[in-house]
N, C-alpha and C positions, 0 to 999 in steps of 0.2 A: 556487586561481586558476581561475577561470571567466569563459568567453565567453556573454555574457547578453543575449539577445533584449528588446526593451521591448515592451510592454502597448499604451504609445502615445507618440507623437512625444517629450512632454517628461515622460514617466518616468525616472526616475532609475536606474540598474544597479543591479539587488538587492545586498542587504548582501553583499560580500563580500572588501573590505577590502582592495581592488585598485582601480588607476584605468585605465580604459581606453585601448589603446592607440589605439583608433579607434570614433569614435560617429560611427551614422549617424544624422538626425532628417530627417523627413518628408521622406526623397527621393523627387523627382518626375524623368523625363525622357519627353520626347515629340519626336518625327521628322517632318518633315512628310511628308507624302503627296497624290496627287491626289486619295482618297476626304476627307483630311482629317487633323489631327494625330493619331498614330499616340501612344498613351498608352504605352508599353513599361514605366513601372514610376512606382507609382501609391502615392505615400506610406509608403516602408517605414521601420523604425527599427531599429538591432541595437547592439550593443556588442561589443567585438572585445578579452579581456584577455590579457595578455604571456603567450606558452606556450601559448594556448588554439587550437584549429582549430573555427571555423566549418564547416559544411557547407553549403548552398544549393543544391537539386535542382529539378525540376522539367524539365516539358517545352519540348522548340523552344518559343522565343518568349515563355514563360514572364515574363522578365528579368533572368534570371539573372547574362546575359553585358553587359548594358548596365547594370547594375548596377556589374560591376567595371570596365567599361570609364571609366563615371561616379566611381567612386570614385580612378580612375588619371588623370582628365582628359582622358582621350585617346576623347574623344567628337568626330563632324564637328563642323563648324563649325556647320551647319543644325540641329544639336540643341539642344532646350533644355533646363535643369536647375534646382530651387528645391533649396530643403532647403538642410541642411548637415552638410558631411564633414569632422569634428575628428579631425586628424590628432593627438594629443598636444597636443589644447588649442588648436589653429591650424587655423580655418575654409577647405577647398581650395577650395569655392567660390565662381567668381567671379575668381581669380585668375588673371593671364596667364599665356601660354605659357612664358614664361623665368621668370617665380617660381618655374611648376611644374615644371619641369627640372630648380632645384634641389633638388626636394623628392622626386620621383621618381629611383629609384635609388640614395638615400643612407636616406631616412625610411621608402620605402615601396619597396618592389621589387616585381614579376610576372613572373611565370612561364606562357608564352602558352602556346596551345594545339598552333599549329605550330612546331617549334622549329627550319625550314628556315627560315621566315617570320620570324621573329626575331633571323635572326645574320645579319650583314652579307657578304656572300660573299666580299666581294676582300679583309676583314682576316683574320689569322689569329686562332684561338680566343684566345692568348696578348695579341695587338694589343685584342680586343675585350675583354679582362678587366682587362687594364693601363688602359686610356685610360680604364675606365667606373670603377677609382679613384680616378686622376689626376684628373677631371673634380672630384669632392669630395672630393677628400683633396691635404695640400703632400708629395708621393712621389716622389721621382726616377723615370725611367726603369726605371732598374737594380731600384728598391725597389719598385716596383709591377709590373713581370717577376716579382719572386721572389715576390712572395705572389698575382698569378696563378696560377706554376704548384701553391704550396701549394693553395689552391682546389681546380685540379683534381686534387690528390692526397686532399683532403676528401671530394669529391664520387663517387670512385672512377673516375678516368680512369686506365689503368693509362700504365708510361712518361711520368707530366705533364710531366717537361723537355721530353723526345722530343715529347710531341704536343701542347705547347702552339704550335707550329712549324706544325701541317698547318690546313687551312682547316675550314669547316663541313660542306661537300660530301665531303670524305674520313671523314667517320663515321659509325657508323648512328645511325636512328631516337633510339635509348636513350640512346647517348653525347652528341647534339647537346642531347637533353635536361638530361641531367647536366650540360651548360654553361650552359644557361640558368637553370639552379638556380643555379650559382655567381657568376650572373650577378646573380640576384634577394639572394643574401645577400653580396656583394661588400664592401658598406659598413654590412655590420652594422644591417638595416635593422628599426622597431619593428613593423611589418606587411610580409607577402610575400601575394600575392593571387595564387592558381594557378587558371584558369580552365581548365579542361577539360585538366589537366597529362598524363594518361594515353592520353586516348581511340582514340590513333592507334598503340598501342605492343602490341607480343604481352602475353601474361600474366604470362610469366617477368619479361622487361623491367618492366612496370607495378609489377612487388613491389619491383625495385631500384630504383626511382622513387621510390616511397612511402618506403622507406628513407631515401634519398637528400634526400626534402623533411623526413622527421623528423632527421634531421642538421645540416639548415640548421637547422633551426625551436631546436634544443637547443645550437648554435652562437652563436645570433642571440639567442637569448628573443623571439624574431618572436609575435607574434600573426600566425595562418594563417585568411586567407578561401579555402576549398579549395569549388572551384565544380564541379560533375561532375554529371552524369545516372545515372553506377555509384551504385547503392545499397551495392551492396557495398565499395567503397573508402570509402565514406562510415561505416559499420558497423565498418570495423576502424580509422580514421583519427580520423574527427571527435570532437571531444568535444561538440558542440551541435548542432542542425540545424533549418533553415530554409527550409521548400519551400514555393516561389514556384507560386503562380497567376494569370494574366492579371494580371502586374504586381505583384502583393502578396503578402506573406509569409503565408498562409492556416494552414502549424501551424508551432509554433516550441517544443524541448523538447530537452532530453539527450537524447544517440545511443541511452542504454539504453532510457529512458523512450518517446522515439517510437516505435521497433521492437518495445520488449513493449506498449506499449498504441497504437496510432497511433488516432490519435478525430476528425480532418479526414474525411470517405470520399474524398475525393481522395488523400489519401497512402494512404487503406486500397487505394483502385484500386493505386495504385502499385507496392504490397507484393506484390499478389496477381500484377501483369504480373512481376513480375521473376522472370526462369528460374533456380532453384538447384542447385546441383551436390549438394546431398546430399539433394535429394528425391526422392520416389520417380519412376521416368519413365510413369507411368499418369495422373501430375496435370497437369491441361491448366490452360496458362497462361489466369488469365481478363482481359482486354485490358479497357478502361473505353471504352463504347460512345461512338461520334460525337465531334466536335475542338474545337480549344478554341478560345474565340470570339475573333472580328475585334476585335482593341485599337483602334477608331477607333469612336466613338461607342458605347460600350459600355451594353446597354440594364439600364434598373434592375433590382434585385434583383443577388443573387447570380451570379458567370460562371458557376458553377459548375454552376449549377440544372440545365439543360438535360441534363447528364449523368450526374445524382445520386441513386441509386438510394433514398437520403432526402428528398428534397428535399418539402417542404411549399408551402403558395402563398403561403405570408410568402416564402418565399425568391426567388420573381421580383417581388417589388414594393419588397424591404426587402436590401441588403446589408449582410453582418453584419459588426461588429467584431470584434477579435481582443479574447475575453476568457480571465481565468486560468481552468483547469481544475484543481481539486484534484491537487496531487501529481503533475503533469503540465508544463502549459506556457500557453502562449497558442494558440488555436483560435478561429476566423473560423468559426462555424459556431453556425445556432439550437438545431442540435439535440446540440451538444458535450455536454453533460451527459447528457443522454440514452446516449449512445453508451459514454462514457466509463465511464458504470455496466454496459453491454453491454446497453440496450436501444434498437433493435436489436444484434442481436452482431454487432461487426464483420465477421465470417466471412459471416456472414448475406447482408451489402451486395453483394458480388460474387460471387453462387453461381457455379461452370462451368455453361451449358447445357448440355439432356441432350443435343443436338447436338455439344459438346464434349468429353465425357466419354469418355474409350476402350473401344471396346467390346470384346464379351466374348471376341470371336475375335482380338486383339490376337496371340495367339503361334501364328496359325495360317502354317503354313509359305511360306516365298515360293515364288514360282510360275519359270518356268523360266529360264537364265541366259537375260541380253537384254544383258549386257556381260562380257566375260573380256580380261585382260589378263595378259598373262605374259612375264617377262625385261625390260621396258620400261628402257631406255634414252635418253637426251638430253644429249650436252654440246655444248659451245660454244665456238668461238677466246678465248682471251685474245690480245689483240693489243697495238701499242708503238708510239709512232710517230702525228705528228700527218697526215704526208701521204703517206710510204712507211713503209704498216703493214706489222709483224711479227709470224708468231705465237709467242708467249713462252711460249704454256702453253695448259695444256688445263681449264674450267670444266665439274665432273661435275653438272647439274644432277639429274638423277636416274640412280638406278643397282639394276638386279636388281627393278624395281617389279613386283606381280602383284596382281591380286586377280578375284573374282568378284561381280556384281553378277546379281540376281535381279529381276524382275517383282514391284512391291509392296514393296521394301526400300529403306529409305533406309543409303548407306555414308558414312560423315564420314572424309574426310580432315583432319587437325589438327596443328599444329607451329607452330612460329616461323615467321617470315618466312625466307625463303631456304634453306625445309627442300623446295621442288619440290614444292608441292601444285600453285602454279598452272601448272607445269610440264608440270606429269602430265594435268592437264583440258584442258589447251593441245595435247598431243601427241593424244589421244584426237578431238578436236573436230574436228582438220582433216583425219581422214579420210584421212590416205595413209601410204603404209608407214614406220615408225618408222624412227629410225636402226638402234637392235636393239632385239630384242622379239617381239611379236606381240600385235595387238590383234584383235575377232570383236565384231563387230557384232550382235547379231539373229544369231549364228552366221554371220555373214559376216567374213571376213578382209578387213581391209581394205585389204590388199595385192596383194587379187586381187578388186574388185567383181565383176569380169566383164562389167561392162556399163556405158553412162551411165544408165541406166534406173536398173541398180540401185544406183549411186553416189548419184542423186538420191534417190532411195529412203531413201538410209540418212540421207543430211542432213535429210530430214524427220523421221527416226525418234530426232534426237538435237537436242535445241536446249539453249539455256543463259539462264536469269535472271543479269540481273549485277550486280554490289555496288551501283554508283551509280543509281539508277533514272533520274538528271535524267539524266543524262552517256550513258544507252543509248537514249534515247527522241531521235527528229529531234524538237526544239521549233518545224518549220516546220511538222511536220503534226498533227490534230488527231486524238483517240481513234481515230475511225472508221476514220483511213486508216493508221494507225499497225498496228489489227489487222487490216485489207484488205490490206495491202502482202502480209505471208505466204502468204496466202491465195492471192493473185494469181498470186505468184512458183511456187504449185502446181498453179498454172492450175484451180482454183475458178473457175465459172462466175461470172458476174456477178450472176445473179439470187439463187445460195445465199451470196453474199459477205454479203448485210445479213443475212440471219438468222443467221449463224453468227456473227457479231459481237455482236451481240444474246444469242445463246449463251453467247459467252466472256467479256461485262462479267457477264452472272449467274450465271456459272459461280464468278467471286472476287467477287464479293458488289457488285457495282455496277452503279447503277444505269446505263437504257439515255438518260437523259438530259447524260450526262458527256461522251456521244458526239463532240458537235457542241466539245467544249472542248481547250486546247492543253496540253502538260504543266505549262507554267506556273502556270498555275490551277488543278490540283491541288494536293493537299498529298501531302507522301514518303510516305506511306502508299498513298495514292489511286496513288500513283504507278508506284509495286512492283508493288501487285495488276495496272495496267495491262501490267508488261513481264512477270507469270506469263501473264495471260490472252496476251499475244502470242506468248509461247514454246508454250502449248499449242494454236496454231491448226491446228496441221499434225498435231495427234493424233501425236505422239513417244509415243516408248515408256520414253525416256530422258529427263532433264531432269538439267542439271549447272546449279549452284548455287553460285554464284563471291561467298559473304558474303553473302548476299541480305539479312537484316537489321543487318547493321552499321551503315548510315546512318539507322538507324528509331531514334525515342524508345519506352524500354522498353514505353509500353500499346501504340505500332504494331505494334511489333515483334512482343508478345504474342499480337497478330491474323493477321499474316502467316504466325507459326509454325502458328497451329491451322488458318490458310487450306490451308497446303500437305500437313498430315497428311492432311486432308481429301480436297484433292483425288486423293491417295496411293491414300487407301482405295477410292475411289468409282473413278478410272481407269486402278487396277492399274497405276501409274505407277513406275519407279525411278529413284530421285533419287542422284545421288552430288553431294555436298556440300564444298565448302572454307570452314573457318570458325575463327577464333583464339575465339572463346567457347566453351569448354570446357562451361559450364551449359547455353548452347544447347541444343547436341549433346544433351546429357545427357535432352532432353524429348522432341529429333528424332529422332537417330538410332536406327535397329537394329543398325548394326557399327560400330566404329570403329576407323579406320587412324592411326596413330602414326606421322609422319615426321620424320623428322633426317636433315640434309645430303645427302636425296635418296634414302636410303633407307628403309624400314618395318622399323621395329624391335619393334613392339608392333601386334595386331590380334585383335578378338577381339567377344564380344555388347558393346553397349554396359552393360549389368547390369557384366558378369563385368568387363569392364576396369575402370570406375568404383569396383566394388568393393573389387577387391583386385589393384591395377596392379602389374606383376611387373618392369617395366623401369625402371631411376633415372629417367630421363627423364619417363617417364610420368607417375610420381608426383611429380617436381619441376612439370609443368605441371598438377598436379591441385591441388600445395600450395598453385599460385601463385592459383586461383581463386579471386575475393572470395565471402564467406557472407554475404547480407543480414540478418547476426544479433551485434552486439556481440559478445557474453558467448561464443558460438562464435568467432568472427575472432581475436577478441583472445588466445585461449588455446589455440589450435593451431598445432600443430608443423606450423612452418613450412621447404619445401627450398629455399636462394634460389639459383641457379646462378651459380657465381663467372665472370667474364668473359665474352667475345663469344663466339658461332657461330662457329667459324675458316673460312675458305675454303674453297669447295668445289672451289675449282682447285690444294688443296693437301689432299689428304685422308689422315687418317691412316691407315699401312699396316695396323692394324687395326679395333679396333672404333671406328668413325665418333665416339662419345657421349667418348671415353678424355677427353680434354684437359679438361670440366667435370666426369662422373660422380665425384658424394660417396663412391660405395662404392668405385670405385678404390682411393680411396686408403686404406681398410680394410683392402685384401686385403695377401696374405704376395706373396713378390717371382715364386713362382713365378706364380700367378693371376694377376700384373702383367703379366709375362714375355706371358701369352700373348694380354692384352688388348689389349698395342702390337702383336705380331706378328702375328695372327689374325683375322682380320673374319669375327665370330658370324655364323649365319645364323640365320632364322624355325625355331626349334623346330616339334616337331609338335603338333597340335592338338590343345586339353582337349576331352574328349567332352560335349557337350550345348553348350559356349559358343564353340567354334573358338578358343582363346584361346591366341594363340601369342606367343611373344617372342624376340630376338635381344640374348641375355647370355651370357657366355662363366661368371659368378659365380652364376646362379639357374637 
């Protein structure tokens, strides 16, 4: 059984003696706009067979997501759509709203991206699993309750009677997911469409995810359209893949086939931006220069020209079709044969600049501490009570945190959500005395400035890029005043405010004409390098780093990461880091901090940890990382952690990790004995890597 990409609009599914559970032919959809209609997906064609998982990657904008949105019906009203989408023989096409009602959620399910967004808040999980039966099936109340909570006993909801009862708002992340799966496979549907089903979820969670949609999928015999920007989910999941450029499907081939030969250079770009956790961290990501064009009046030739390290000058006069390539696939490219044979050699196409390359003094020592923190401390009331609150207990967001940070190093904070990373950058940033602890600034205590001079002092000496670049920028003000305002506030004269502005757009690599523009008008790339450049006006010595490319597509992201190495090197800068991409780190970081429920349980060179991680923990977030490589993904041992993060206003009286750690339950009763009773501390440090851990078993 195979899922099979077509050649063109009315090709046939290669032999393979299956019928498809969903054929796309020549889908078109377009948005209006004031510049004019907005093309967002421009003649694509796929075949979707029972069992198989489509992949479909590409960048923002690409069409990835208007694609499923069109295949779901659930496009605005203002949109328009040609083509047609055979659901099992039955054109969706065209058809009203209430046809499609009954067609969606019984024939065809999805699985959104936000799963807060998705589930109705005032029913409960149970109410909203029961009714989306009932709706296509003849089920009693009672009969459609009980295979609800089956469902969520499928899906791995633990207690599903118990919590088929609580709302959506009472779960995490992971679990609201796990219901929207149950959602999408409720009625046994021939296609389940999960667009971007991961992107918002830790690492661990993403692997019980993936589990969790190949369950449905083995459940259902679902044909999966699985839509994601992770290469790596796509590597270990998809059986076929389909990466969309400005509207079009540009290479189309088996998961193995595309990742050992990729012969698009747009996917070769692609390949080369994505950060991998088992290569070496000397190799700089190389990003694919300049963005991908405006879908409104799209000029001839190829989109792709412009940024095509192959590109010939048939290619801006002539855009290519997608033809077969020996042994391969379908490839929209003149020079696919070419490539395919390995002239050019793929590798070739995206050298690293010698600009980019790490240089030779990479493991020359960091220069003096410029941050120290030690015993660091943070909880919080739980409280009861809508209008005479109580407090019922006590929330330990962090507890016993220490570390040192040096002039020229980057330290990676890493862990699940609600392990008190952003807790720990939160406590440090504001500058006044902890609850307990002790923080030192630039050797200053910042429990004793001593002065306002030198409290301002030290807020200059510590700034923070933040995860959202749109959401930290004021979108009333324009470039110029966006990096004036700091300036300002450090009483910079007037006259050296334009040139240091000037400074800091050519300092991240942009130009001094973006100046006079709003955030708007950037793109998220454009957008970041503006909130680095405004965090570095005040000449910090410090710079905390709250996700900075999580909202970037892998080639921005690619650019931002080697922007900030950079500026690293060049302004003896130390960056402390929060970030759930584990590969990331694995390129950025110099040390990395291992958090769980508020403590560091693991810390050490990023080499030495990556290598050979000595805490369960560590090595379950290490297993959970996807490898943009089939044939690897698919055949490694995998740790998947059973259940949730328990509370951290309930913590247990020993080691924090007890309630999931796999080796637990290995050991004999005395080891046990001491891992409920005993809360490990940080061992002492391996000589040459600091590499320390908190296990009572290693």
């Amino acid at each position: 059984m195979t899922s099979t990409l077509l050649p063109s609009p009315e090709a046939p599914s290669r032999g393979t003696g299956q019928s498809p559970v969903l054929s796309v032919r020549d889908l078109r959809i377009s948005f209006p706009s004031e510049a004019g209609p907005v093309a967002a997906v421009r003649g694509i064609s796929f075949d979707v067979l029972p069992g198989r998982t489509l992949g479909i990657v590409g960048e923002s904008g690409s069409g990835k997501s208007a694609t499923a949105m069109g295949v779901m019906g659930l496009l605005p009203p203002t949109a328009r759509m040609s083509g047609r989408v055979l659901l099992g023989g039955r054109d969706l096409v065209g058809l009203n709203d209430a046809r499609l009602s009954r067609v969606r959620g019984k024939d065809i399910g999805m699985v959104f991206q936000d799963p807060l967004s998705a589930l109705t808040p005032i029913y409960s999980v149970g109410r909203l699993l029961s009714d989306a039966l009932r709706v296509h099936q003849d089920l009693t109340k009672r009969a459609a309750w009980n295979r609800a909570v089956e469902l969520l006993d499928l899906v791995g909801i633990p207690e599903p009677r118990h919590r088929a009862r609580s709302f959506p708002h009472e779960f995490s992340g992971g679990m609201r997911q796990r219901v929207v799966i149950a959602l999408a496979m409720a009625n046994a549907p021939s296609v389940i469409v999960a667009d971007e089903p991961t992107t918002a979820l830790d690492v661990t969670v993403q692997a019980q995810i993936l589990d969790v949609l190949r369950t449905a999928q083995a459940e259902t015999g679902a044909g999966v359209v699985l839509i994601t920007h992770d290469l790596g989910v796509v590597a270990g999941y998809a059986d076929d893949v389909a990466v969309m450029y400005a509207g079009r499907i540009v290479e189309r081939a088996t998961a193995d086939e595309l990742f050992r030969r990729p012969t698009m250079p747009y996917t070769i770009g692609l390949l080369g931006a994505v950060p991998r956790p088992d290569a070496p961290r000397d190799r700089p990501l190389v990003p694919i220069g300049g963005e991908p064009p405006s879908l409104v009046a799209l000029p001839a030739g190829c989109p792709f020209a412009d940024r095509c390290p192959a590109a010939l000058d048939r290619c801006r006069t002539e855009e290519p079709a997608a033809v077969p390539v020996a042994g391969h696939g379908d490839v929209a490219c003149l020079r696919a044969e070419e490539i395919a044979d390995g002239r050019p050699a793929a590798d070739a196409l995206f050298p690293a600049p010698e600009a980019l390359r790490a240089p030779e003094d990479t493991d020359t020592a960091p220069g003096e501490v410029v941050l120290r923190v030690s015993g660091l401390g943070k909880t919080f009331p739980v409280t009861k009570g809508a209008f005479l609150k109580r407090r019922v207990g006590t929330l330990h967001a962090v507890s016993d945190v220490g570390f040192d940070l040096r002039a020229g190093e980057t330290l990676g904070l890493v862990g699940e959500s609600g392990s008190g990373k952003t807790t720990t950058l939160l406590e440090i940033l504001r500058l006044r005395p902890p609850e307990r602890g002790r923080i030192e600034v630039a050797g200053t205590d910042v429990a004793d400035p001593g002065s306002a001079a030198r409290l301002r002092e030290l807020r200059g000496a510590v700034q923070i890029v933040m995860q959202d670049p749109m959401g930290s920028l004021d979108p009333r003000l324009p470039v110029f005043r966006l990096l004036a305002e700091p300036l300002r506030a450090a009483g910079v004269e007037r006259p050296a405010i334009a040139a240091r502005v000037a400074e800091l757009l050519g300092m991240v690599g942009l130009d001094t004409s973006l100046a006079d523009r709003f955030p708007a008008a950037l793109s998220g790339g454009q957008r970041q390098r503006v909130g680095i450049a405004r965090a570095l006006a005040t000449q910090p010595r410090i710079v905390v780093l709250d996700e900075p490319v999580s909202a970037l597509d892998v080639s921005v992201q690619a650019g931002v990461v080697n922007l900030l190495a950079r500026l690293k090197r060049e302004l003896g800068l130390a960056y402390l880091v929060v970030a759930h991409d584990l590969a990331v780190m694995r390129h950025f970081a110099d040390r990395v901090a291992v958090m769980y429920l508020g403590h560091i349980v693991e810390t050490g060179r990023t080499e030495a940890l990556f290598e050979n991680p000595r805490h369960p923990y560590t090595e379950a977030l290490l297993s959970a990382v996807p490898v943009p490589d089939p044939r690897r993904e698919r055949t490694r041992e995998r740790i998947v952690l059973e259940g949730e993060q328990p509370s951290a206003s309930d913590l247990p009286r020993g080691c924090v990790f007890v309630d999931r750690c796999p080796l637990y339950r290995l050991l004999d009763e005395g080891p046990r004995e001491r891992c409920r009773t005993e809360r490990p501390a940080l061992g002492p440090a391996s000589p040459g890597s600091g590499h320390r851990h908190a296990c009572h078993a290693r």
